[in-house]
LUMDRENRO-120619 format. One record per residue (C-alpha): residue number from 1; residue in three letters; y, x, z. Coordinates in steps of 0.25 Angstrom, whole numbers, plus 5000, padded with zeros to 4 digits. Example, Ala and Ser with C-alpha at 12.3 -4.5 7.8 and 13.67 -1.06 7.14 Angstrom:
<atoms>
<atom k="1" r="ala" v="4982" u="5049" w="5031"/>
<atom k="2" r="ser" v="4996" u="5055" w="5029"/>
</atoms>
This chain:
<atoms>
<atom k="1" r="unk" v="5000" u="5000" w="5000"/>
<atom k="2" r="unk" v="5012" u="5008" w="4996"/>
<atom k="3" r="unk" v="5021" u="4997" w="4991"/>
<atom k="4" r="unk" v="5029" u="4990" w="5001"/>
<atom k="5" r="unk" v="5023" u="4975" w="5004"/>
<atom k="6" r="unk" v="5025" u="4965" w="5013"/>
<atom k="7" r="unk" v="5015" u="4963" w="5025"/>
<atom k="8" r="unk" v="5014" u="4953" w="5038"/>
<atom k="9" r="unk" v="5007" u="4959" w="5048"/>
<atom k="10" r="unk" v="5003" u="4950" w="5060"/>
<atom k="11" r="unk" v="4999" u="4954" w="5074"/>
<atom k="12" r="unk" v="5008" u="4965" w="5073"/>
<atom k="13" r="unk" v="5012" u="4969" w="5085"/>
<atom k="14" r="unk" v="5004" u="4979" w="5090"/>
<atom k="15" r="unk" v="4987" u="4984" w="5085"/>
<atom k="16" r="unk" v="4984" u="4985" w="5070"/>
<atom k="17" r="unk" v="4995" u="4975" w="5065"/>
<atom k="18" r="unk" v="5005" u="4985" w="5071"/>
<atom k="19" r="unk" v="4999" u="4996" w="5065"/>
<atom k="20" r="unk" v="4999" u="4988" w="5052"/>
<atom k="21" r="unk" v="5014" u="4984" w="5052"/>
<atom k="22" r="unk" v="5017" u="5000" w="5056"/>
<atom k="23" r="unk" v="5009" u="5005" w="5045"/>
<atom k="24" r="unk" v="5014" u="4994" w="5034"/>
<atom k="25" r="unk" v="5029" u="4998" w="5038"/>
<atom k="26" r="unk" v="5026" u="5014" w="5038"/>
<atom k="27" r="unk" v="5021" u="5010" w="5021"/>
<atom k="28" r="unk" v="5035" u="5004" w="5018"/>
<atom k="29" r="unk" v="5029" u="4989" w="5019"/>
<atom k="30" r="unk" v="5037" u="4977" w="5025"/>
<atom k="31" r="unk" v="5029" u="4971" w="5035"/>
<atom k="32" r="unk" v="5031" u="4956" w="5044"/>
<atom k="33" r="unk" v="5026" u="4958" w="5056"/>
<atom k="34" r="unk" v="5020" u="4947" w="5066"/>
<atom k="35" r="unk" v="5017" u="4954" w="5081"/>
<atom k="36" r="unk" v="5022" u="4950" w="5094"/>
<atom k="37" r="unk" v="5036" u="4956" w="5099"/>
<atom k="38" r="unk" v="5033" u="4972" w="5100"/>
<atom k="39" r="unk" v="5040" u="4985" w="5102"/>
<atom k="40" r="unk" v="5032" u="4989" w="5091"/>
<atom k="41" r="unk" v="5036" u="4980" w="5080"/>
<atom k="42" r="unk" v="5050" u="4981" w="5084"/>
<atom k="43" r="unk" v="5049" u="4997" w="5083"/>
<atom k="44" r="unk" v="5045" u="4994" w="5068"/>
<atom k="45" r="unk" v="5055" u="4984" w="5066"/>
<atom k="46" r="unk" v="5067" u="4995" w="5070"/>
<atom k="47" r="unk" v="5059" u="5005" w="5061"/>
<atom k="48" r="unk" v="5056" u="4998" w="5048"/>
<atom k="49" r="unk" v="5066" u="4988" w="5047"/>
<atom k="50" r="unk" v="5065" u="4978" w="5037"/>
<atom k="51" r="unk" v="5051" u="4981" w="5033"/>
<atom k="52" r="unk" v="5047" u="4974" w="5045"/>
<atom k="53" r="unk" v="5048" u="4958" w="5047"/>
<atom k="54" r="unk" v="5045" u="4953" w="5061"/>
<atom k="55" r="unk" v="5037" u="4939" w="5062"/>
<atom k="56" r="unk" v="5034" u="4929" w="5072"/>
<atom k="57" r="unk" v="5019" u="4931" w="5076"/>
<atom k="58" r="unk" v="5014" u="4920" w="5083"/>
<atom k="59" r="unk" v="5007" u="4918" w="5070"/>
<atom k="60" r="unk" v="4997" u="4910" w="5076"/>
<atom k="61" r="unk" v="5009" u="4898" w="5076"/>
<atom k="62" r="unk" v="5010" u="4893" w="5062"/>
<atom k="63" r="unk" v="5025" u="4890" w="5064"/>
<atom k="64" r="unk" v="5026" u="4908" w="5065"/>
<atom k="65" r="unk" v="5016" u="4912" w="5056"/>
<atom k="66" r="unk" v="5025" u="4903" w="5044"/>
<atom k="67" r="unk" v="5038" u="4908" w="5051"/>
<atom k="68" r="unk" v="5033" u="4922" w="5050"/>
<atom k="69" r="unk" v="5030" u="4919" w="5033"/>
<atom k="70" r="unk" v="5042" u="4914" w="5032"/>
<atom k="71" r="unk" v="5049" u="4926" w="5036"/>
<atom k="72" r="unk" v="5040" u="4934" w="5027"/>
<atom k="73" r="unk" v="5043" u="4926" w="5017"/>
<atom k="74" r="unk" v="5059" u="4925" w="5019"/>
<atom k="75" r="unk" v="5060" u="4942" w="5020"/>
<atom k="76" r="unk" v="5049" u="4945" w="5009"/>
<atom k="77" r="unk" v="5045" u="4933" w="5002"/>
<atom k="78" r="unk" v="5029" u="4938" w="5001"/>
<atom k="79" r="unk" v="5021" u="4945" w="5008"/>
<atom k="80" r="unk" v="5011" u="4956" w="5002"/>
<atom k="81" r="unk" v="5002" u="4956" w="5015"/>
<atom k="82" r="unk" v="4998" u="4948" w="5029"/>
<atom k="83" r="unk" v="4989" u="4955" w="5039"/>
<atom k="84" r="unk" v="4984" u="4945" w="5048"/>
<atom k="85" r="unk" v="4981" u="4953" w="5062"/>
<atom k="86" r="unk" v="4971" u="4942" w="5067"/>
<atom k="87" r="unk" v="4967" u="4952" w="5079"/>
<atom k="88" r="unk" v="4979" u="4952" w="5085"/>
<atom k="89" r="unk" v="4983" u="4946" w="5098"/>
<atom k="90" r="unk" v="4996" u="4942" w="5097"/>
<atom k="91" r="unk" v="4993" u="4928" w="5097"/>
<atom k="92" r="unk" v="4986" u="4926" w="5111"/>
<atom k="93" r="unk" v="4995" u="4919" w="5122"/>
<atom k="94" r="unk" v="4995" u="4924" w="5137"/>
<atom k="95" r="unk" v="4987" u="4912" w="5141"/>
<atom k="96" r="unk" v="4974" u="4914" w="5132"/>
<atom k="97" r="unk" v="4963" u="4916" w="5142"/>
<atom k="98" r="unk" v="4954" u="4927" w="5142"/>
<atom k="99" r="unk" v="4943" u="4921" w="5139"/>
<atom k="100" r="unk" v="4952" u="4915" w="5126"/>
<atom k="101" r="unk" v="4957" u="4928" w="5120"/>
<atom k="102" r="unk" v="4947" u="4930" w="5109"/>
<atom k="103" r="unk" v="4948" u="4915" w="5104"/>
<atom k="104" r="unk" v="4963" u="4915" w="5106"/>
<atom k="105" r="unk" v="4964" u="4928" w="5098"/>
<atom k="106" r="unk" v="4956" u="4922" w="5086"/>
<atom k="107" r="unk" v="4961" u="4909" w="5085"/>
<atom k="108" r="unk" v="4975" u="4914" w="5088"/>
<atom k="109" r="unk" v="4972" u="4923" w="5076"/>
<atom k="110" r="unk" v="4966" u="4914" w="5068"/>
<atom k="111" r="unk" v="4978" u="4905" w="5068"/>
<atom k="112" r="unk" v="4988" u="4917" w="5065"/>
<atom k="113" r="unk" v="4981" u="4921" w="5053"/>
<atom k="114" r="unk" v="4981" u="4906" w="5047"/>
<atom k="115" r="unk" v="4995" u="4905" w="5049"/>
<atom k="116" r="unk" v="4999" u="4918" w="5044"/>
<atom k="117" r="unk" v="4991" u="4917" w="5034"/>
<atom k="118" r="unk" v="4995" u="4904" w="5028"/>
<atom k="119" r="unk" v="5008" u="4908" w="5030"/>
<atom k="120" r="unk" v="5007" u="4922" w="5024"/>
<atom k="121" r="unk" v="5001" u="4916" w="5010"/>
<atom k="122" r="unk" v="5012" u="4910" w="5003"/>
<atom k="123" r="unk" v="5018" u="4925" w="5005"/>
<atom k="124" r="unk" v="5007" u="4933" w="5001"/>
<atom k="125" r="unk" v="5005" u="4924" w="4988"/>
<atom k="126" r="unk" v="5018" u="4931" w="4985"/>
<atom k="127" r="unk" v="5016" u="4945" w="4989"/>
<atom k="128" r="unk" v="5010" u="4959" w="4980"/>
<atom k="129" r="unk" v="4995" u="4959" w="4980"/>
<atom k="130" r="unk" v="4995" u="4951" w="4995"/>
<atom k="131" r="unk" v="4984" u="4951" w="5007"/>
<atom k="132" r="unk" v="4981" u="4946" w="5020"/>
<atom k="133" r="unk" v="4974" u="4958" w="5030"/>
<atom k="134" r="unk" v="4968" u="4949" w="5042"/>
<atom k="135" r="unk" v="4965" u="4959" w="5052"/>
<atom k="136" r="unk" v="4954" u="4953" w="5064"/>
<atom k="137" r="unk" v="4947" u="4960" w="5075"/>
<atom k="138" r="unk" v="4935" u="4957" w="5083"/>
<atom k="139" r="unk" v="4941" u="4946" w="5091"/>
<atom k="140" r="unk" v="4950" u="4941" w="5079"/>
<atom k="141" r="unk" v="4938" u="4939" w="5071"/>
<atom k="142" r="unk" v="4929" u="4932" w="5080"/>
<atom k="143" r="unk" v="4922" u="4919" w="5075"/>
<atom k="144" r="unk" v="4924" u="4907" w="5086"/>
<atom k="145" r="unk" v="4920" u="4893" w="5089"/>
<atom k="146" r="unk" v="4908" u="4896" w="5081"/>
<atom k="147" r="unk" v="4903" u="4910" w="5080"/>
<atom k="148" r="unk" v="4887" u="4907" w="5077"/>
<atom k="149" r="unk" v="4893" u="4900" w="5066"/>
<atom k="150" r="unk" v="4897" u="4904" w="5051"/>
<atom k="151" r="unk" v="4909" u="4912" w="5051"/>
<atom k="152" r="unk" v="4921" u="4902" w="5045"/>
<atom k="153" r="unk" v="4936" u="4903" w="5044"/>
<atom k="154" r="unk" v="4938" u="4891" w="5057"/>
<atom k="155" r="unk" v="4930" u="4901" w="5068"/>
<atom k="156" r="unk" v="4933" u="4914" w="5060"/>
<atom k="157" r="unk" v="4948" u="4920" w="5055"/>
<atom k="158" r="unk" v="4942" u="4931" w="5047"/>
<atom k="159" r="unk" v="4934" u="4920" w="5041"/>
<atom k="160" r="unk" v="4945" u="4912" w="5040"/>
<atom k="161" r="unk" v="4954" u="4923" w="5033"/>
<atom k="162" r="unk" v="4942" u="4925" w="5022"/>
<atom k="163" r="unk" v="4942" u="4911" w="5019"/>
<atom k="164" r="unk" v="4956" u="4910" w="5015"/>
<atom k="165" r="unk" v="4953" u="4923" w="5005"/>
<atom k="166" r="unk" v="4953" u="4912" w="4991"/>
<atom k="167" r="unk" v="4967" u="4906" w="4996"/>
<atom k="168" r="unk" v="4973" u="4918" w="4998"/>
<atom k="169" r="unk" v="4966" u="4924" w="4985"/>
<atom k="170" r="unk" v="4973" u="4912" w="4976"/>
<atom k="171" r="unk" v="4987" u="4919" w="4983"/>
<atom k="172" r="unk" v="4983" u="4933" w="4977"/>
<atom k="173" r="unk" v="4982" u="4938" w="4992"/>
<atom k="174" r="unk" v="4968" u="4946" w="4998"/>
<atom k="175" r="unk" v="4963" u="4943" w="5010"/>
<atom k="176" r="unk" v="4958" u="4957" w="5018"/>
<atom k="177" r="unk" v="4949" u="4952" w="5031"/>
<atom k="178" r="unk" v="4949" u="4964" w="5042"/>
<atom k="179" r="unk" v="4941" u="4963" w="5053"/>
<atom k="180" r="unk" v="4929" u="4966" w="5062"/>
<atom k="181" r="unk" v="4914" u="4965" w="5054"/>
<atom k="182" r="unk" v="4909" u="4951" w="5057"/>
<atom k="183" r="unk" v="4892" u="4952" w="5061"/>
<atom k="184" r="unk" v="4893" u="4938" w="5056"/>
<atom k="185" r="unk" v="4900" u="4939" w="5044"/>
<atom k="186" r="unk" v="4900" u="4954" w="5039"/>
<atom k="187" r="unk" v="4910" u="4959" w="5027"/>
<atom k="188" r="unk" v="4903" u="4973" w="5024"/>
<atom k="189" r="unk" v="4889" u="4977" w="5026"/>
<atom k="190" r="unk" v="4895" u="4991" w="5032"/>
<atom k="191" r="unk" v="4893" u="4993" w="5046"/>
<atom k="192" r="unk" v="4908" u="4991" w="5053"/>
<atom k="193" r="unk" v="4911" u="5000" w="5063"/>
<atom k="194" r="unk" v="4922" u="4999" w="5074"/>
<atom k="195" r="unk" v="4931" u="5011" w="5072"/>
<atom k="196" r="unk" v="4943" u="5015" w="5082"/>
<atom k="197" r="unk" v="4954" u="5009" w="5074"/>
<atom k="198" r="unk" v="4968" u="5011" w="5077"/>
<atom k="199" r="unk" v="4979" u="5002" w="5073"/>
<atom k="200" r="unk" v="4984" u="5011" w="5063"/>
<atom k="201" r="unk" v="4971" u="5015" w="5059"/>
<atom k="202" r="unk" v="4969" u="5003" w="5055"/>
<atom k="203" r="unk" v="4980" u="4999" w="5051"/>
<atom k="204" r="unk" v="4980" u="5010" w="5040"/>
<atom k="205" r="unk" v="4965" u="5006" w="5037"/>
<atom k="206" r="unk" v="4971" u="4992" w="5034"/>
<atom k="207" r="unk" v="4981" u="4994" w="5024"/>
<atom k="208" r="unk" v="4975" u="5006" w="5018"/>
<atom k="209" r="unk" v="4964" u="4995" w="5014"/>
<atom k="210" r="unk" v="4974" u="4985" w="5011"/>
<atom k="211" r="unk" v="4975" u="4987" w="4995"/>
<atom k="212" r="unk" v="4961" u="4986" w="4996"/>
<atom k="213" r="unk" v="4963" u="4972" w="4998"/>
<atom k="214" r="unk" v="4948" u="4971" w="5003"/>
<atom k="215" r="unk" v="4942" u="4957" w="5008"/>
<atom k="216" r="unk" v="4936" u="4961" w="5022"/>
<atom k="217" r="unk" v="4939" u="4975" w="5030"/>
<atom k="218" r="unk" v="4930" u="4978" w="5044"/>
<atom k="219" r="unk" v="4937" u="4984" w="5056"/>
<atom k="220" r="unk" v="4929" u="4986" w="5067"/>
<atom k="221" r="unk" v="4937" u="4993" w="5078"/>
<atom k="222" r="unk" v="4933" u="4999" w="5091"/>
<atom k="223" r="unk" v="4946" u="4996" w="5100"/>
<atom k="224" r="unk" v="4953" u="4980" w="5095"/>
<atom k="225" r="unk" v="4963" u="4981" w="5107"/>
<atom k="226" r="unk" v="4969" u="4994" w="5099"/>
<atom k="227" r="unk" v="4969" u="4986" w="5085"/>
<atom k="228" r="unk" v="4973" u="4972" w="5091"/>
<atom k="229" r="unk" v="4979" u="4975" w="5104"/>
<atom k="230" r="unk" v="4979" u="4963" w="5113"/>
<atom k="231" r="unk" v="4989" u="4954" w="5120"/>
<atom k="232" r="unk" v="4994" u="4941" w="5123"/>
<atom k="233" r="unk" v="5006" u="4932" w="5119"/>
<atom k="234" r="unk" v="5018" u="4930" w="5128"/>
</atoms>
């Protein structure tokens, strides 16, 4: 990627969607961001200026994942790409009980990525050669309600993501699925094994991959907290 283009980056603030933003910026890119309030996005707003659009992010309300679209749309009219961080945590309330985290983290998650999507698609239909890069990890990606059952789009958002691959095709946009490997439902006969990913490891891997513009990438990592750090709303 050596031409600038115009990315949205959600779960920002901190992890793997941080070092994505950070490494998109340092390539010249303009990047929106959505993340919670951070010293860390401010410090990339004073550094980069105008190549960097901060966005609502409680993109699991429909009402701030339009508004953060139409903010897109009103400062660069398309977008080229969306990288849909559905590990992140930014969407969990202080009130979620322990014992409700790993449901609240995929059904928050899940809801973020429908929004965003839906509301991302009308801009990527205009952008250069556009794709969506849902990013999961072991908890995102989990199936509920029913996980003795056939893997489906309502109790998997992987699933869910793959399944809207011919409506985003009839856009011109490519879907890339990143994510742990399913024992249920596995996307390469290759054995995947967790490596000590950092944040910007792997956020170079990601967008050195990204012209690839492959269906399904695994990563497996040994340490989640250090690609999806974890905390709470307030």
């Amino acid at each position: 990627m050596t031409n600038s283009r115009r990315f949205w980056v959600t779960g920002a603030s901190n992890g793997l969607g941080l070092a994505l933003v950070e490494r998109m910026l340092e390539q010249g890119h303009r990047v929106a961001v959505s993340g919670k309030d951070d010293r860390a996005l401010e410090g990339l707003v004073a550094k980069h200026g105008s190549l960097l659009l901060r966005l609502p992010w409680h993109l699991h309300e429909e009402q701030q994942a339009a508004s953060a679209a139409q903010q897109i749309c009103h400062a660069w009219c398309g977008l080229d790409g969306l990288v849909i961080n559905a590990g992140t945590s930014d969407y969990l309330a202080d009130d979620v009980a322990d014992s409700e985290l790993i449901e609240a983290i995929v059904t928050s998650n899940q809801l973020a990525a429908e929004y965003c999507l839906a509301s991302a698609l009308p801009l990527l239909a205009k952008g250069d050669s556009p794709q969506v890069m849902a990013v999961f990890n072991r908890y995102s990606a989990l199936q509920l309600y029913a996980p003795t059952q056939t893997t489906a789009g309502w109790n998997n958002i992987p699933q869910w993501l793959r399944e809207q691959r011919n409506t985003l095709k009839a856009h011109g946009v490519t879907l890339t699925v990143v994510g742990p490997q399913s024992l249920k439902t596995p996307v390469t006969s290759a054995p995947a094994i967790p490596e000590a990913w950092t944040p910007e490891s792997a956020a170079a891997e990601l967008l050195h991959r990204w012209p690839l513009g492959e269906p399904e990438l695994v990563l497996e990592t040994l340490d989640v907290s250090s690609l999806w750090p974890f905390h709470r709303d307030n």
